[in-house]
LUMKOLBA-23214 format. One line per 3 residues: number of its first residue (from 1); their letters; for each residue z, y, x of N, C-alpha, C. Coordinates in steps of 0.05 Angstrom, whole numbers, plus 5000, padded with zeros to 4 digits. Layout:
N
NUM) a) Z Y X Z Y X Z Y X  ...
***
This chain:
166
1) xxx) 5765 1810 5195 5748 1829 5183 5753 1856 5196  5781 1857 5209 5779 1881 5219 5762 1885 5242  5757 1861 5254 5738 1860 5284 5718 1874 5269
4) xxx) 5702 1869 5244 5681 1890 5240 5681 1913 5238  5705 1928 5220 5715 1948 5222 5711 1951 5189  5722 1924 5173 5727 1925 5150 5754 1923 5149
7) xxx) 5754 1935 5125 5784 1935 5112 5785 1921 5088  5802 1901 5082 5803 1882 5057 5809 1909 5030  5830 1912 5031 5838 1938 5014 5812 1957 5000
10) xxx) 5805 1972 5024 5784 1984 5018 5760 1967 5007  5750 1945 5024 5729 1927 5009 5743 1921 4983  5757 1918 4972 5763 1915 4944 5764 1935 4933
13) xxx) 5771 1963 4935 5774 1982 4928 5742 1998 4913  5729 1989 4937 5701 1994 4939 5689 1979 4926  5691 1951 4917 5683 1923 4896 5686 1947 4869
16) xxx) 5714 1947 4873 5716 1949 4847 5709 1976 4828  5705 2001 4844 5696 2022 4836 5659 2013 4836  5649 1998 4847 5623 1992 4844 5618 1978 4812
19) xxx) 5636 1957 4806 5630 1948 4783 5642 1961 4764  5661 1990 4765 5667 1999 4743 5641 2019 4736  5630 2029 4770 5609 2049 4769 5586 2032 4752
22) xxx) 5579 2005 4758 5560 1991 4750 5567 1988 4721  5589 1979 4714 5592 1980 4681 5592 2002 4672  5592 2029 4677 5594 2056 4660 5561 2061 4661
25) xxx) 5547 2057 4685 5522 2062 4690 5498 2041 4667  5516 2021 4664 5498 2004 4652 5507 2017 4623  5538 2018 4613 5543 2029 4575 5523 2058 4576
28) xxx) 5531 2065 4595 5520 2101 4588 5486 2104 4601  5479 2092 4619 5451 2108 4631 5432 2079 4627  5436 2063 4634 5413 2037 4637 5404 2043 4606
31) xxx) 5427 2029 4598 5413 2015 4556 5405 2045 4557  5408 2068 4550 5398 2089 4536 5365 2093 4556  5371 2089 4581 5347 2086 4600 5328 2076 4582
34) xxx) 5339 2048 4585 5324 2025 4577 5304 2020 4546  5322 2045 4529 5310 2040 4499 5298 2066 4503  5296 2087 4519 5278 2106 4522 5258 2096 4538
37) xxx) 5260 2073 4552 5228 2068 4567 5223 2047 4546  5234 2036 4526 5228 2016 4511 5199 2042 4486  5219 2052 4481 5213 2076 4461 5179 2091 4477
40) xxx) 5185 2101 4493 5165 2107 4510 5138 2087 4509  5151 2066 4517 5123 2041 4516 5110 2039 4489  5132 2034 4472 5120 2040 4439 5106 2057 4434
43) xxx) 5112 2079 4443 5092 2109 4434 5056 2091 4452  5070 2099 4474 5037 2086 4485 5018 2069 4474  5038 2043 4468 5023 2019 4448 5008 2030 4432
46) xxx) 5027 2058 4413 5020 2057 4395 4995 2078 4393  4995 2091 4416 4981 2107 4417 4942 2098 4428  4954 2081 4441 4933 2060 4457 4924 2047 4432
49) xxx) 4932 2037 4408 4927 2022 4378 4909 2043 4373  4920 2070 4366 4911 2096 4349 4885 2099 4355  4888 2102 4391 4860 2109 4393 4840 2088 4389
52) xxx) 4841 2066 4393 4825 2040 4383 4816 2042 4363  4840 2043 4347 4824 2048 4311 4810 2063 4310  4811 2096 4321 4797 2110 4316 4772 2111 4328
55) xxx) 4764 2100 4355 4742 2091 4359 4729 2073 4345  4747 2057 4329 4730 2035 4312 4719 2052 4285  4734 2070 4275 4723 2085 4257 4703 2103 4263
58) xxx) 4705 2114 4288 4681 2130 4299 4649 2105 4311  4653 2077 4316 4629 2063 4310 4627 2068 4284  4637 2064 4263 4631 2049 4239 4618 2068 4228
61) xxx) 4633 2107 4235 4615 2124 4225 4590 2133 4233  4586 2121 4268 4560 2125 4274 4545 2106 4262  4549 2079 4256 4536 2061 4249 4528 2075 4221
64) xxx) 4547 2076 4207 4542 2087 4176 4521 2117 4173  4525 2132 4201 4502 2157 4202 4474 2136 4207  4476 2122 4238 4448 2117 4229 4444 2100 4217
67) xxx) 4457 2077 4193 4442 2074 4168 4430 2090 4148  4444 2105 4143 4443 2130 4127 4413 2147 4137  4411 2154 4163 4384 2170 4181 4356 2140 4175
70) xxx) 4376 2122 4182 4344 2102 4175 4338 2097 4142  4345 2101 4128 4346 2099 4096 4341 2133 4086  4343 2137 4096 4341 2174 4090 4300 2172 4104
73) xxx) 4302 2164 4137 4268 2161 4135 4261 2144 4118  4266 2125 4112 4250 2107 4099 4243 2113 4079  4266 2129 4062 4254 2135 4037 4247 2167 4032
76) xxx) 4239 2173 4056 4215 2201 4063 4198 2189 4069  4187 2167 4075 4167 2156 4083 4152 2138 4058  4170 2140 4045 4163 2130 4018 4150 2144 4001
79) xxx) 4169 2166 4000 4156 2188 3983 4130 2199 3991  4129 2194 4018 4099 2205 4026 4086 2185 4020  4075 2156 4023 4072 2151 4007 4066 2150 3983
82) xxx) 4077 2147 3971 4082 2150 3938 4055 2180 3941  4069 2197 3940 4048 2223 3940 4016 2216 3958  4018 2203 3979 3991 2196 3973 3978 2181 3968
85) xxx) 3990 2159 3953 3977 2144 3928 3969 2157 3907  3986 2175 3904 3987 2199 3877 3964 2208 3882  3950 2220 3905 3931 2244 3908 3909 2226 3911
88) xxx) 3913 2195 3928 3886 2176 3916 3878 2178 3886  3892 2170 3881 3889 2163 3850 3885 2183 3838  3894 2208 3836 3880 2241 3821 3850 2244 3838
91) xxx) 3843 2237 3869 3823 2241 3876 3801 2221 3860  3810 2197 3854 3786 2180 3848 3781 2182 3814  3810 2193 3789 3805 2193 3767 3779 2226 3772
94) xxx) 3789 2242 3783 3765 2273 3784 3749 2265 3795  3740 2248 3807 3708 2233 3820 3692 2214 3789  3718 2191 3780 3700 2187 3755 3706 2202 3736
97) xxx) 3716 2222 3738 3706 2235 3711 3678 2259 3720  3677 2267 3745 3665 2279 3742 3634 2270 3738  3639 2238 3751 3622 2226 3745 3612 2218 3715
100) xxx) 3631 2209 3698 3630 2210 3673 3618 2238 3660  3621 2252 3676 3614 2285 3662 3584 2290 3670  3576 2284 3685 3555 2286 3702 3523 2263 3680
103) xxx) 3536 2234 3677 3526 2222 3659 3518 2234 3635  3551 2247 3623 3535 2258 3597 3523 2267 3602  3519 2294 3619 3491 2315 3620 3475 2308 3620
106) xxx) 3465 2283 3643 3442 2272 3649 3434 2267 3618  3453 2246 3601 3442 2243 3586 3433 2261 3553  3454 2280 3552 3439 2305 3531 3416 2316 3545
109) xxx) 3408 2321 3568 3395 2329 3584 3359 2304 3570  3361 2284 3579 3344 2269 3569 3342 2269 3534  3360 2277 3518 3360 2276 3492 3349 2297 3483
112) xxx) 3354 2319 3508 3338 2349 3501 3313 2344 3500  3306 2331 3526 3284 2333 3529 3262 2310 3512  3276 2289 3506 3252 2274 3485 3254 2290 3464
115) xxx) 3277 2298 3452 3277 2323 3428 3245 2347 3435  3253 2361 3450 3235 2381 3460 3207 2365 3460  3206 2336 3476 3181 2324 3476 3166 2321 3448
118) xxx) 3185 2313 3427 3178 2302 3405 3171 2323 3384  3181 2353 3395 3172 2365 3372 3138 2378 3381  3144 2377 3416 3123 2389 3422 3094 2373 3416
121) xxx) 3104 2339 3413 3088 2326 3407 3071 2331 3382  3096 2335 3360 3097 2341 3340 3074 2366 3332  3081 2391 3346 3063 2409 3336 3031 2401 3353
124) xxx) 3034 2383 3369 3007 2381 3378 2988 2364 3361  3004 2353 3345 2984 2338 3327 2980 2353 3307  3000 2374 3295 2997 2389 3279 2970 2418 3270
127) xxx) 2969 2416 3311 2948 2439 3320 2934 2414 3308  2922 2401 3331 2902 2376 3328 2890 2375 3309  2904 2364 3286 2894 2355 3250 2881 2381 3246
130) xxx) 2895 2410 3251 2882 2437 3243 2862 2448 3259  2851 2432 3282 2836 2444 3293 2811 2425 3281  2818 2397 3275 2800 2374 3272 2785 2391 3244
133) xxx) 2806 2389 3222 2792 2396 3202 2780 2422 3200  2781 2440 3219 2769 2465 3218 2749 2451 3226  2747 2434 3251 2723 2433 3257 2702 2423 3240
136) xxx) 2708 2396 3231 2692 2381 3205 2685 2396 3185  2709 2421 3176 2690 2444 3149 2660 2449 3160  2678 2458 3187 2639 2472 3201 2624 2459 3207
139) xxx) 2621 2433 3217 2606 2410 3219 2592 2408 3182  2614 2401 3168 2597 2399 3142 2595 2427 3118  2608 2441 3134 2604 2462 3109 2611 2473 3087
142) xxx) 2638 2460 3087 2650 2456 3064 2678 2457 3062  2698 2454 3050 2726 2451 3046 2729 2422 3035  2757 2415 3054 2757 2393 3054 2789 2390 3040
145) xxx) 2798 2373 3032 2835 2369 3033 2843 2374 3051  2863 2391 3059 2870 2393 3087 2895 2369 3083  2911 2359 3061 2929 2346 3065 2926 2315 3062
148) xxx) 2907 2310 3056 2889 2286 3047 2883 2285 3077  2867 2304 3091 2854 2297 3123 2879 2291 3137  2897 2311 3139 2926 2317 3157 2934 2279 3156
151) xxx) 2937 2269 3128 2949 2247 3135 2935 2233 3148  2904 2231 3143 2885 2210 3156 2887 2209 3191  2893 2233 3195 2894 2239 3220 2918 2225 3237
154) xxx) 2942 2234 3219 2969 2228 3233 2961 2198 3233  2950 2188 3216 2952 2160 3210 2938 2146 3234  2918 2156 3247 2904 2156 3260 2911 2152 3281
157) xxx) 2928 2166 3295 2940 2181 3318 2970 2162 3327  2979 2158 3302 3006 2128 3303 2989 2100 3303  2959 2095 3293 2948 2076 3308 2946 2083 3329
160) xxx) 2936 2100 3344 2927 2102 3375 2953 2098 3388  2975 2112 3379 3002 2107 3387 3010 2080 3407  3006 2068 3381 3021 2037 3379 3000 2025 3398
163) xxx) 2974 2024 3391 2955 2007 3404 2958 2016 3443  2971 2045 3440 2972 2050 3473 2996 2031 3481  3012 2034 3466 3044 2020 3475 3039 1996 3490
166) x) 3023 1980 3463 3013 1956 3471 3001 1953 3505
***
């Protein structure tokens, strides 16, 4: 060994400060190394976990916004809706009523008017009978019943009536 330009002594010397260096290196620096890169990796895991979850909670809250945005239109879209069913339905009850309103007139309107017809009818027979029997005094000369003629007349006049209906 000395041809290499080893020395037994020293190569032992040197063995053995290597494995005392290697055993102090491993009690004191490796393990403490070793559970700080252990420790280290944990943080990461755990940190690499953290953010996961929290992206999973940040889907779940987008998911939960746009349920929330589609249920929020829907039921604005409802309400519109709703409101213009509402305004159909107020438009068509003020159409028949006004229609209903419109009827009655028409019909007091016609009740006026056969009223109005019936009295005007009324005084025309009234003239009539008083013009008739004026006339017949002067024709005969004389005074006649005017209420005795009046009925003959009306009586007269509700035949002609009826016989026109006919």
């Amino acid at each position: 060994m000395q041809g290499l330009g080893l020395s037994v002594p020293t190569l032992i010397a040197q063995v053995v400060t290597f494995l005392i260096l290697f055993l102090l290196l491993r009690l004191f620096a490796y393990k403490p190394l070793l559970r700080m890169l252990d420790e280290r990796s944990k943080k990461v895991k755990d940190s690499i976990e953290e953010t996961e979850r929290i992206r999973e909670q940040a889907a779940k809250a987008d998911e939960e916004s746009r349920k929330r945005i589609d249920g929020a239109i829907k039921e604005g879209q409802e309400l519109v809706n709703r409101a213009t069913r509402a305004a159909d339905e107020l438009r068509q009850q003020a159409q028949q009523k006004a229609q209903e309103e419109a009827q009655n007139l028409i019909g007091r309107a016609r009740d006026e008017i056969h009223r109005e017809r019936d009295e005007a009818v009324g005084a025309l027979r009234k003239e009539f009978a008083d013009l008739t029997i004026t006339a017949a005094e002067k024709v005969i000369d004389r005074s006649l019943d005017r209420q005795a003629h009046r009925d003959i007349i009306d009586k007269v006049l509700d035949e002609a009536k009826t016989l026109k209906r006919e």
